[in-house]
One Martini backbone bead per residue (centre of mass of N, CA, C, O) as a GRO file, in nm:
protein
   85
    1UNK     BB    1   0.097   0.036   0.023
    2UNK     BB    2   0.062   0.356   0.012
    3UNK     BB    3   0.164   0.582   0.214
    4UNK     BB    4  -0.056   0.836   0.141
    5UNK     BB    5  -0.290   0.596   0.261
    6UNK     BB    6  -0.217   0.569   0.523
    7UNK     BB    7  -0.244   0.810   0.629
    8UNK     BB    8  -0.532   0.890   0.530
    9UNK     BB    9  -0.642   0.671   0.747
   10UNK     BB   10  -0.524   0.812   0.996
   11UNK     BB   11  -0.684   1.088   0.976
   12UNK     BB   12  -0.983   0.998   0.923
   13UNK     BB   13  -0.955   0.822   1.225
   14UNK     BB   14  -0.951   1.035   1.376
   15UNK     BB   15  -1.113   1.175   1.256
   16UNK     BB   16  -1.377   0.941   1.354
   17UNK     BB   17  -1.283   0.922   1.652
   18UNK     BB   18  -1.394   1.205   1.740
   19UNK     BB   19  -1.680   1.218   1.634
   20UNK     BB   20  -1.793   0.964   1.781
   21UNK     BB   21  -1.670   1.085   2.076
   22UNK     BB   22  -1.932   1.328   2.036
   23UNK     BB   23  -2.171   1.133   2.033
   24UNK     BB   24  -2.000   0.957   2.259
   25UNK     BB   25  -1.999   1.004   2.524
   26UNK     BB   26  -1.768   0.943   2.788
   27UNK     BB   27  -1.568   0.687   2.971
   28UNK     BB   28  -1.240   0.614   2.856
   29UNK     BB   29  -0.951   0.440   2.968
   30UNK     BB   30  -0.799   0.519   2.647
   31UNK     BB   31  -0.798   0.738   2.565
   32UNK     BB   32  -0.687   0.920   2.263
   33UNK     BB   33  -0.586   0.682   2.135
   34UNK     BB   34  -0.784   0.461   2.145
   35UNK     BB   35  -0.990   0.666   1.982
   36UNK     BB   36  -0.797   0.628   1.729
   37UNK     BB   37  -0.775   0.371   1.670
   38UNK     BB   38  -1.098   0.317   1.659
   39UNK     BB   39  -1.098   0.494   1.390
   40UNK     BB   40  -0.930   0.326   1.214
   41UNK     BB   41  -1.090   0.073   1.273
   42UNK     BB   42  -1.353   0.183   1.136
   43UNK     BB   43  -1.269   0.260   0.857
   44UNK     BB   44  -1.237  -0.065   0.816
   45UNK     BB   45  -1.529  -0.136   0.849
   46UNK     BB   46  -1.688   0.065   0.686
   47UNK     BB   47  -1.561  -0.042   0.425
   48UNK     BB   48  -1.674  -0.311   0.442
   49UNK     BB   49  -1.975  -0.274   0.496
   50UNK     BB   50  -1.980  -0.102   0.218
   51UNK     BB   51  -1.909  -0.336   0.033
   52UNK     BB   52  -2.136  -0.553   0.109
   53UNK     BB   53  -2.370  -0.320   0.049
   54UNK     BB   54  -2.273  -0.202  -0.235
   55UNK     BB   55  -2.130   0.112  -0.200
   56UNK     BB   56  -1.810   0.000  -0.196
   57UNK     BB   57  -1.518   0.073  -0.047
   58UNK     BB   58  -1.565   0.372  -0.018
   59UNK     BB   59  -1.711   0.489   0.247
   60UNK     BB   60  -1.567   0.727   0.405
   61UNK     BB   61  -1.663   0.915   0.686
   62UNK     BB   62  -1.919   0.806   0.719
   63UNK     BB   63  -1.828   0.473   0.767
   64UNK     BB   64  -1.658   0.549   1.000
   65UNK     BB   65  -1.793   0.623   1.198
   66UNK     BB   66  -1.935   0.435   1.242
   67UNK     BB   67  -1.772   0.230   1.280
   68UNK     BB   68  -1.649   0.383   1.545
   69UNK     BB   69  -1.923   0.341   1.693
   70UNK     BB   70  -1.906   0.023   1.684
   71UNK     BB   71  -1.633  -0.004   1.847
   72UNK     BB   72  -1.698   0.140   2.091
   73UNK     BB   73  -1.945  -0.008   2.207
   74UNK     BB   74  -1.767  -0.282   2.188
   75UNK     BB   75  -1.535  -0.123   2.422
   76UNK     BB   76  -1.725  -0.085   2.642
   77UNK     BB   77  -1.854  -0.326   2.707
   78UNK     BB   78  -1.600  -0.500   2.772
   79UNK     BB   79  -1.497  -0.329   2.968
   80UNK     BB   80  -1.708  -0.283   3.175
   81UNK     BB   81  -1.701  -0.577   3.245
   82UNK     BB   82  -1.394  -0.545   3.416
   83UNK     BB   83  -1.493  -0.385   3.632
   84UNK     BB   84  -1.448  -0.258   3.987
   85UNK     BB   85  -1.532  -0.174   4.312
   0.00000   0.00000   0.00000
């Protein structure tokens, strides 16, 4: 893969995990790193479900922002119950 596509995904990654977060506010244990992870992670989830719905590969900011709103939710949901009182 070329690099400029690199950068590319992680800069998407960026601004689509601080929009997913700015969606769904609340505490995250990983602060702005698991943020952006989850950003660049949702990307790539965005663009899979985009091309599986016959959207195309790209799935573009909208597709991303979903898919880190979904990896959000599932990575709230699991580290909660990691929870001790």
């Amino acid at each position: 893969m070329e690099g400029r596509g690199i950068i590319m995904w992680i800069i998407i990654g960026l601004v689509a995990g601080g929009i997913a977060k700015l969606i769904m506010p609340g505490r995250d244990p990983g602060g702005i790193i698991v943020t952006i992870l989850l950003g660049i992670a949702g990307s790539v989830v965005g663009r899979f479900l985009a091309s599986m719905f016959g959207l195309g590969g790209g799935a573009g900011l909208i597709g991303s922002i979903i898919g880190a709103l979904i990896l959000l939710a599932l990575y709230r949901m699991f580290v909660g119950r990691r929870t001790t009182v």
